[in-house]
MIDOSE-1310 file (N, C-alpha, C; in nm, 2 decimals, decimal comma, always signed):
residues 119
xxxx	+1,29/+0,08/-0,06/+1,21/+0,00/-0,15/+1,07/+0,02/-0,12; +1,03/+0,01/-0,21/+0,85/+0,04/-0,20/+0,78/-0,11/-0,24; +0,67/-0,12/-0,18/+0,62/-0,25/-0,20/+0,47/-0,23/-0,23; +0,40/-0,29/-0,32/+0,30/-0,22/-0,39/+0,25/-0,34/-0,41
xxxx	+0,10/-0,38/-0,34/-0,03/-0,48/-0,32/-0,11/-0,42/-0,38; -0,17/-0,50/-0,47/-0,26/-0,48/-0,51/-0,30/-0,55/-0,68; -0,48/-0,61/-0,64/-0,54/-0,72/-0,73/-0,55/-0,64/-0,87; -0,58/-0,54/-0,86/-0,61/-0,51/-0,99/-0,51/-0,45/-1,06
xxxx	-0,43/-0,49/-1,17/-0,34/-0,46/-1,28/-0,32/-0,35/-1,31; -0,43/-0,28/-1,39/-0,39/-0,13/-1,46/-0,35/-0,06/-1,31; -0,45/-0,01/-1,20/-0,39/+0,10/-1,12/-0,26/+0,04/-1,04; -0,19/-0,11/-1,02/-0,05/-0,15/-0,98/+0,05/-0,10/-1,09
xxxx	-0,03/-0,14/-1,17/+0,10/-0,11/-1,31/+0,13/+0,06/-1,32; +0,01/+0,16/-1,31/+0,08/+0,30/-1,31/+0,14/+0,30/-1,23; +0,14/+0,30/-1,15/+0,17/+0,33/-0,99/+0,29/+0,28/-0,99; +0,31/+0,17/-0,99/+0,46/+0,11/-1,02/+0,55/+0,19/-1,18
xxxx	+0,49/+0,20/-1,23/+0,53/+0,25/-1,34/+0,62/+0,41/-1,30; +0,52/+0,49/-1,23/+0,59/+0,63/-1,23/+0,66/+0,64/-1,10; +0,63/+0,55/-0,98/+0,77/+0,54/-0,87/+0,87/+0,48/-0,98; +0,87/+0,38/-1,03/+1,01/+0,36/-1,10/+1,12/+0,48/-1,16
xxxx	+1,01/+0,51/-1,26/+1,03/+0,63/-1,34/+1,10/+0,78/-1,23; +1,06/+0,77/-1,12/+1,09/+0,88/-0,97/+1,23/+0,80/-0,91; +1,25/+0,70/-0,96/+1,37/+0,64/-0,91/+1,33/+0,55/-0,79; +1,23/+0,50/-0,78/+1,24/+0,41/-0,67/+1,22/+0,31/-0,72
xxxx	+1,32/+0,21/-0,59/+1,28/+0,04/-0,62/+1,17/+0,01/-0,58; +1,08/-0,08/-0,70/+0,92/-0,10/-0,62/+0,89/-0,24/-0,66; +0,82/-0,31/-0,56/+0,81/-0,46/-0,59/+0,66/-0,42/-0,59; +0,64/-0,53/-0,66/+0,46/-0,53/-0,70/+0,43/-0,70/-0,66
xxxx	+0,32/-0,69/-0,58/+0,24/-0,82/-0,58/+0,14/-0,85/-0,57; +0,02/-0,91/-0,68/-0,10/-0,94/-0,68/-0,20/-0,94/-0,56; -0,14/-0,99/-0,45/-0,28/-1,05/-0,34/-0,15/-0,99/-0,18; -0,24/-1,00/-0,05/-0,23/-0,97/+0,03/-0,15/-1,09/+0,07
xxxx	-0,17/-1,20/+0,01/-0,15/-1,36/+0,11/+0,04/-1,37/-0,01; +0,01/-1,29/-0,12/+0,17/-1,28/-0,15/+0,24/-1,20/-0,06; +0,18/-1,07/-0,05/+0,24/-1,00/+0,01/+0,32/-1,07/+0,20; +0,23/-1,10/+0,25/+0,22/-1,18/+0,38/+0,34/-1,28/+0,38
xxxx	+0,36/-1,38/+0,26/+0,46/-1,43/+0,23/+0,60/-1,40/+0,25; +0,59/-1,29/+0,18/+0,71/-1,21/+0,13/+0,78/-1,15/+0,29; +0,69/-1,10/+0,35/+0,70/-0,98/+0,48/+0,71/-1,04/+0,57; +0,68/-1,19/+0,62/+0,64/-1,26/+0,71/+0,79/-1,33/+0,72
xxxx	+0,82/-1,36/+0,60/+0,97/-1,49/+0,58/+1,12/-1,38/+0,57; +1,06/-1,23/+0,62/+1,19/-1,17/+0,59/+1,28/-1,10/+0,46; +1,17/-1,17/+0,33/+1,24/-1,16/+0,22/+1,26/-1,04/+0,16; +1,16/-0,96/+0,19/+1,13/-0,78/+0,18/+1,13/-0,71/+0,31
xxxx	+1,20/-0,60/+0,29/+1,18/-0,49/+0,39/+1,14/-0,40/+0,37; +1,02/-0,34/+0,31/+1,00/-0,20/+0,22/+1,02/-0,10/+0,32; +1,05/+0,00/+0,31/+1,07/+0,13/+0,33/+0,92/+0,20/+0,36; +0,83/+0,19/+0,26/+0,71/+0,20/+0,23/+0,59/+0,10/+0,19
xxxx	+0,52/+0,10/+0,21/+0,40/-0,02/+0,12/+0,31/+0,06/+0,08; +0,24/+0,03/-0,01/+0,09/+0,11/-0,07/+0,03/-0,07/-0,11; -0,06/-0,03/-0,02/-0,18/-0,15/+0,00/-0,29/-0,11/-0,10; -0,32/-0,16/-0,21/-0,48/-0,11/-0,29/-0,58/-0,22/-0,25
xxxx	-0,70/-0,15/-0,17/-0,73/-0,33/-0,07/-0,85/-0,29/-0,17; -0,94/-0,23/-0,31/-1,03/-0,35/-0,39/-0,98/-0,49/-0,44; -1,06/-0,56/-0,43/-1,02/-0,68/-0,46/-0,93/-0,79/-0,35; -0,93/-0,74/-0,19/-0,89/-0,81/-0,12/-1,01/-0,88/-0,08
xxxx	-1,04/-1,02/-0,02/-1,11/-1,08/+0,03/-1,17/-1,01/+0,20; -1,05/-0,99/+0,25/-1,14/-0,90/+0,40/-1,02/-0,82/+0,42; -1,03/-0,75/+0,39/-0,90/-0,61/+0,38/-0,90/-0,60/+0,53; -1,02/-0,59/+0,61/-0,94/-0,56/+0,74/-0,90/-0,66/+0,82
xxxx	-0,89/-0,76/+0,84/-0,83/-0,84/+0,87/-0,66/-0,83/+0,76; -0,68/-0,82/+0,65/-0,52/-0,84/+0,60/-0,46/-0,69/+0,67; -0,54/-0,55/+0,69/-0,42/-0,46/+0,74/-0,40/-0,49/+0,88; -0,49/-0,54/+0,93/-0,44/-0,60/+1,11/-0,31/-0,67/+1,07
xxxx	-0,33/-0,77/+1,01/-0,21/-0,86/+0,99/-0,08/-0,76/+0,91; -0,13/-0,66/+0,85/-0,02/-0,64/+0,84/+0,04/-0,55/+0,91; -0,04/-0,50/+0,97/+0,03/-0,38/+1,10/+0,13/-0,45/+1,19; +0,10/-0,60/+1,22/+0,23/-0,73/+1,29/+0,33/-0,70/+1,21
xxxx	+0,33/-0,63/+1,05/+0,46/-0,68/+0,97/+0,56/-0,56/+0,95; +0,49/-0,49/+0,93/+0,53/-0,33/+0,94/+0,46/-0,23/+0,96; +0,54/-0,14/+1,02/+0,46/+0,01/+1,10/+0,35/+0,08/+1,00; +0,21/+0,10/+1,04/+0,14/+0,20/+0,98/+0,18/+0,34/+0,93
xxxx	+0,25/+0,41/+1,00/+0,30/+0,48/+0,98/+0,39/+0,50/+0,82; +0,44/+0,42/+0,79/+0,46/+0,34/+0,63/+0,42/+0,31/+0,55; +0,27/+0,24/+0,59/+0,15/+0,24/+0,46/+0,11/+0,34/+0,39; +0,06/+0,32/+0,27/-0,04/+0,43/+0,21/-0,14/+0,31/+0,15
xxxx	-0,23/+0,39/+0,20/-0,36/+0,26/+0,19/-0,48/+0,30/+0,09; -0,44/+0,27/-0,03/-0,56/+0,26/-0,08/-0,72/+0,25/-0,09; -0,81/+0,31/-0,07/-0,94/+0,20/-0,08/-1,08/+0,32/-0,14; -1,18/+0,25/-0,13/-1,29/+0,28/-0,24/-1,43/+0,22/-0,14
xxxx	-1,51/+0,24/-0,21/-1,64/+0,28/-0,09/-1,67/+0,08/-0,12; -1,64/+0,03/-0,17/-1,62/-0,13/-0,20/-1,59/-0,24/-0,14; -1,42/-0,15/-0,06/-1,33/-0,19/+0,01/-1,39/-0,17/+0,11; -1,34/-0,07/+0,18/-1,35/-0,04/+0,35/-1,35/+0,11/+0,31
xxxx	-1,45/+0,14/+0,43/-1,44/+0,29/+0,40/-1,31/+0,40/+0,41; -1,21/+0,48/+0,43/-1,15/+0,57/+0,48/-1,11/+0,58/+0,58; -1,23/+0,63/+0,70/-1,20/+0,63/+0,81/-1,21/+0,46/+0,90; -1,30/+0,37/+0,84/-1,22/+0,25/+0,86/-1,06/+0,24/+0,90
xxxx	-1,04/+0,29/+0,80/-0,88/+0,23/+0,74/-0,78/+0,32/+0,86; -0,84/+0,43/+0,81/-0,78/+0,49/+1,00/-0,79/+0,48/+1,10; -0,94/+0,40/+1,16/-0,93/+0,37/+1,26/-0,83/+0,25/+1,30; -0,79/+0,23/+1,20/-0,72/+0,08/+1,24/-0,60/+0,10/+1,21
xxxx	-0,55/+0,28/+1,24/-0,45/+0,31/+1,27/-0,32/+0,35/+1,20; -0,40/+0,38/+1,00/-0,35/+0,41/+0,90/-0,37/+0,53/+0,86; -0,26/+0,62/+0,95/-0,27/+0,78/+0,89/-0,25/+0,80/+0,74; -0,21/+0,74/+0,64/-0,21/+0,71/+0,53/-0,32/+0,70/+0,43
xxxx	-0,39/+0,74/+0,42/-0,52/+0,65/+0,33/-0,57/+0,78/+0,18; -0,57/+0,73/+0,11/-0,63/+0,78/-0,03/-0,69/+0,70/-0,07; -0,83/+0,78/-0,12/-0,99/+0,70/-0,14/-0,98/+0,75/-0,28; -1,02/+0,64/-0,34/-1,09/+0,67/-0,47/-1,20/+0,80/-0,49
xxxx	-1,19/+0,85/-0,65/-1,11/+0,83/-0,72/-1,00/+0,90/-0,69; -0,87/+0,87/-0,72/-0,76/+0,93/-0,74/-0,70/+0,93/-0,84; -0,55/+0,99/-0,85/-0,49/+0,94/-0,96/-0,34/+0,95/-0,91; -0,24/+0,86/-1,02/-0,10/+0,82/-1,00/+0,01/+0,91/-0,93
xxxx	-0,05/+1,08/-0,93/+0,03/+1,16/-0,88/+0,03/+1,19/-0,77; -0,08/+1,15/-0,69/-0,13/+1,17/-0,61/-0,08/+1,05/-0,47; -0,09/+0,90/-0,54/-0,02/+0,80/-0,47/+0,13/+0,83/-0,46; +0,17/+0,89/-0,56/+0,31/+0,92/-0,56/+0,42/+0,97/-0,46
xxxx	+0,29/+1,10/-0,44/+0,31/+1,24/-0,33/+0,33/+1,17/-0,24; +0,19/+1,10/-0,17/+0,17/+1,02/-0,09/+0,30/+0,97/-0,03; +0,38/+0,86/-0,10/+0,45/+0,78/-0,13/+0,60/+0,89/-0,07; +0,62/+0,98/-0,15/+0,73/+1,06/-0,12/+0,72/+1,17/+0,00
xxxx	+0,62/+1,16/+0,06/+0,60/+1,26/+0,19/+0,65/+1,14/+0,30; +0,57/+1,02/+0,27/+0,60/+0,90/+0,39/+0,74/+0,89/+0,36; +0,85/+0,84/+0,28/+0,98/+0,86/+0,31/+1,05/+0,97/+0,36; +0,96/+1,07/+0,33/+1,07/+1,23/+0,39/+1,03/+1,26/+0,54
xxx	+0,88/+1,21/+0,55/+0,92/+1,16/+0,71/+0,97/+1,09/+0,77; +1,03/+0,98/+0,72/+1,13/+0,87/+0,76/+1,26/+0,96/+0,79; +1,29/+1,02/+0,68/+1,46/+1,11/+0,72/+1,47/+1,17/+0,86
C-alpha cells in the first residue's frame, strides 16, 4: 500500500490517480497531523509513503516524526525551494527526494524502484 501526504489537491490527485491506474493500493491524506494519526494508531502500514511537504507547516520537524513511524528508506519526499531544500531532506536521512518541478511519471518511477528494493 502506498500512502500519499500531501496539502495540495491537483499534484495528490495525479499521483494517486496513475499509482491506482499501475495497480497500487494508495491512501491519500491532506496534512502530516492526518497522516501521524493514521501511522501512529497502527491503522496503516504503507509499504511506501510519498510525503509532498509544500504546504506543511514545518516539514522538518513532521519528517523527524515521521522517521519514528516508518523507515526512510520508504519515503519519497517531495519538496520545492518553499518547502525545504533537497539536500535538507537528505540530510535528515531521505535517500528518496524529488524537487520540483516534476512530473507524475517521475513520482511513479520513484515509487516503483522503492518497492523493488523492498523484494
Amino acid at each position: 500500500m502506498v500512502l500519499l501526504i500531501g496539502a495540495e489537491w491537483r499534484p495528490r490527485t495525479l499521483v494517486r490517480a496513475e499509482l491506482l491506474e499501475r495497480g497500487y493500493e494508495t491512501f491519500a491524506v491532506e496534512s502530516w497531523d492526518e497522516a501521524h494519526m493514521l501511522l501512529a494508531a497502527g491503522a496503516i502500514r504503507p509499504d511506501v509513503t510519498v510525503f509532498d511537504l509544500p504546504g506543511e507547516d514545518n516539514p522538518e520537524a513532521a519528517l523527524r516524526s515521521l522517521a519514528g513511524l516508518v523507515r526512510p528508506e520508504a519515503v519519497v519526499v517531495l519538496t520545492g525551494e518553499a518547502a525545504l531544500p533537497a539536500g535538507a531532506v537528505s540530510a535528515l536521512g531521505y535517500p528518496h527526494v524529488v524537487a520540483r518541478p516534476f512530473d507524475v511519471g517521475q513520482i511513479v518511477r520513484r515509487v516503483e524502484a522503492v518497492r523493488e528494493a523492498q523484494r
